[in-house]
C-alpha positions in Angstrom: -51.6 35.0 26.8 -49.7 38.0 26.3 -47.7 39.6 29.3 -48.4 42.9 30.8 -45.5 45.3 29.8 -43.9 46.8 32.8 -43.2 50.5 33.3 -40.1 50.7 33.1 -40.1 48.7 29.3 -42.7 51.9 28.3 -40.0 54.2 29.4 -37.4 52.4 27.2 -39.4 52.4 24.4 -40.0 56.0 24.7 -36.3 57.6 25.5 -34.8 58.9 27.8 -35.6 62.7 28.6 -33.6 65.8 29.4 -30.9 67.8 28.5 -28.4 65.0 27.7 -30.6 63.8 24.8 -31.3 67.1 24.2 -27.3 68.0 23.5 -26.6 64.1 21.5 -29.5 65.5 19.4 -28.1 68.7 18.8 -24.2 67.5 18.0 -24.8 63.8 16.7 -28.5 63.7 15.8 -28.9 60.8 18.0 -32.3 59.2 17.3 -34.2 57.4 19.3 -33.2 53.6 17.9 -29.4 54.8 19.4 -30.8 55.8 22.5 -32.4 52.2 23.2 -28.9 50.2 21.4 -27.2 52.2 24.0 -29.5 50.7 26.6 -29.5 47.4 25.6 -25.5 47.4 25.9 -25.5 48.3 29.5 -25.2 45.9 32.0 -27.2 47.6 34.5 -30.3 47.3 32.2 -29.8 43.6 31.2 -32.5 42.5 33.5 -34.8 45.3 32.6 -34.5 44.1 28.9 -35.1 40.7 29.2 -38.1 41.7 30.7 -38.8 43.9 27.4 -37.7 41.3 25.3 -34.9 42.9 24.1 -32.4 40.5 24.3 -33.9 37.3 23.4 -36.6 35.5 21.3 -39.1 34.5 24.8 -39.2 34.6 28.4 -40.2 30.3 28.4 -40.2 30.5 32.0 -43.4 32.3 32.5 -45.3 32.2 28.6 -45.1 30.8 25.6 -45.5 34.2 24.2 -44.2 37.5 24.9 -44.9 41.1 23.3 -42.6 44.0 23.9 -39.2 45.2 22.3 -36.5 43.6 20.8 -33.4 45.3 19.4 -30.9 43.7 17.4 -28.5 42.9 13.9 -30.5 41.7 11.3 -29.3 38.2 10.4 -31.6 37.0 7.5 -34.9 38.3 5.1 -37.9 36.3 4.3 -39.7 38.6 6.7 -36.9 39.7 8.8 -34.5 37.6 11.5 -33.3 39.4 15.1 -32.0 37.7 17.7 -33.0 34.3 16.6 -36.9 35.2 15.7 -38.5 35.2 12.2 -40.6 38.0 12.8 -43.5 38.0 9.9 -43.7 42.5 8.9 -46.0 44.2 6.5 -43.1 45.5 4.9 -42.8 48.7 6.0 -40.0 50.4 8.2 -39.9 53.7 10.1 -36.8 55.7 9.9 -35.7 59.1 9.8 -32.8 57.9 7.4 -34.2 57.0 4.1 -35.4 53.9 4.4 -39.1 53.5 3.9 -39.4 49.6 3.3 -38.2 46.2 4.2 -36.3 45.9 1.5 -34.2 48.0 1.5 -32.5 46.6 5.0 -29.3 45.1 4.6 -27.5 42.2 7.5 -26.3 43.7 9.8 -28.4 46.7 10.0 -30.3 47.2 13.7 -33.4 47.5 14.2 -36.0 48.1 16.6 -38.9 45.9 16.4 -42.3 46.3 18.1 -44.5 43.3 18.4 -44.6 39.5 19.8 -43.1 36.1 19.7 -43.0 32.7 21.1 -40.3 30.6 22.2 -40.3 28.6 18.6 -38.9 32.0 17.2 -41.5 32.9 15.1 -43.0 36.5 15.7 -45.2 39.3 14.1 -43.6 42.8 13.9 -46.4 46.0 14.6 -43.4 48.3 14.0 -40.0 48.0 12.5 -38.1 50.8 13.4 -34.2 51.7 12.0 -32.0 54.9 12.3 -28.3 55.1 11.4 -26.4 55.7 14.1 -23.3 57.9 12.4 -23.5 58.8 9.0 -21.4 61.1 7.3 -17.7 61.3 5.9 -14.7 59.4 7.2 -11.7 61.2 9.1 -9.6 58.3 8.8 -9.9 54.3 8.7 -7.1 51.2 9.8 -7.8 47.7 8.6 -6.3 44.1 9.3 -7.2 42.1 6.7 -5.0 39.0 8.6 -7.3 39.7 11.7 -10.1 40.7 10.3 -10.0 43.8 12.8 -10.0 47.8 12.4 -11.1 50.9 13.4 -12.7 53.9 11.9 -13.2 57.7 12.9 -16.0 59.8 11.8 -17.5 62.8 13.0 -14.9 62.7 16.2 -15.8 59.5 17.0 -14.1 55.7 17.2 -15.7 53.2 16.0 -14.5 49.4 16.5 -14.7 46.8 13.0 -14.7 43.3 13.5 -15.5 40.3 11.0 -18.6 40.2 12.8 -19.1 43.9 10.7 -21.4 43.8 7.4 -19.6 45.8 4.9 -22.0 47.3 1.5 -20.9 49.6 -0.9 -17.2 49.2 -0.3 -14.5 46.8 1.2 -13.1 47.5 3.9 -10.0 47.3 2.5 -11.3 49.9 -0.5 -12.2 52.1 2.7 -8.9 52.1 4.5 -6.7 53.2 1.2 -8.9 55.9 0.5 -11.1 57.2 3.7 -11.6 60.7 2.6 -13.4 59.3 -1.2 -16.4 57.6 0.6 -19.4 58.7 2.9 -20.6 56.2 5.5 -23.5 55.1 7.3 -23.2 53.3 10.5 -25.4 50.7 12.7 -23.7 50.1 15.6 -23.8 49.1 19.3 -22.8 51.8 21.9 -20.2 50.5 24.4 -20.1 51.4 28.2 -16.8 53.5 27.2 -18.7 55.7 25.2 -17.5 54.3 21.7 -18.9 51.9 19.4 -18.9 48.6 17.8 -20.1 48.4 13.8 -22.2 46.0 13.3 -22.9 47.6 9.7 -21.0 50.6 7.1 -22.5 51.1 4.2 -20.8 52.9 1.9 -21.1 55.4 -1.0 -18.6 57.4 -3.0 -18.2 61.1 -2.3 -21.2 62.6 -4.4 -23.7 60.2 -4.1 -26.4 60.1 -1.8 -28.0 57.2 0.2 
């Protein structure tokens, strides 16, 4: 039996209004799959998502099955894998970045998924839904390839790497000698701080396109 979806998860799923998004939109072309990683990084929402579904694969404490939103890394294809669910898609995503079908994902990537799921982590997606959230060229780039750790600027923003971060199209290594000869797009988590946390770059060299 499928649970009612409470207001406050169809507010989520929709954005939030005003000015503020207004201004992201207009100076960072924030889209709406930021708007809800942002969410699902804030504390003061954790309950709110688990409600929504989007931090976990079930709620077993009430259903077998839930229906909602859950937003998270890709970890694996065969249909696609977020937070611990094999959600079966019809191969098709929505983005406003390029990306038109399932294949074309990469690890790493986040998505926004629409649809339901039990608690033995198997789920069918209505909607898959992915928008970078920084693309564009590099101001500068540190790596520690002994840690594993580094940071990157881009479009006057810092953004944390980790070896937890999916790295296509370059090493990070090849990205850190020579910053200013690649373009980037970035899935990442928004931190309470205001910066961010890669989860994926993909990189291209300066001239081509994603």
């Amino acid at each position: 039996k499928k649970k009612k979806i409470p207001f406050y998860c169809r507010v989520l799923r929709r954005g939030r209004p005003g000015t503020q998004q207004q201004a992201w939109r207009r100076t960072m072309n924030r889209k709406p799959l930021a708007i809800a990683v942002k969410l699902a990084m804030t504390g003061a929402l954790a309950g709110a998502l688990a409600a929504c579904g989007g931090g976990g694969s079930g709620d077993a404490s009430t259903s077998d099955a839930s229906s909602g939103t859950s937003v998270g890394a890709v970890s694996g294809f065969g249909s696609v894998y977020v937070n611990g669910t094999r959600f079966e898609t019809n191969g098709s995503v929505s983005s406003d970045d390029g990306l038109e079908r399932e294949d074309q994902l990469e690890k790493g990537m986040i998505l926004k998924i629409e649809g339901d799921w039990d608690d033995s982590g198997q789920g069918r997606a209505d909607k898959v839904s992915y928008d970078d959230t920084l693309r564009g060229p590099i101001s500068g780039m540190s790596w520690d390839e002994v840690t594993r750790t580094g940071t990157l600027t881009m479009l006057g923003q810092s953004i944390a790497l980790d070896g937890k971060t999916v790295f296509r199209g370059a090493t990070p290594t090849a990205l850190a000698d020579n910053p200013q000869g690649y373009r980037i797009r970035v899935s990442a988590w928004r931190l309470e701080d205001g910066s961010f946390r890669a989860s994926f770059v993909g990189a291209r060299a300066i001239g081509l396109e994603f």
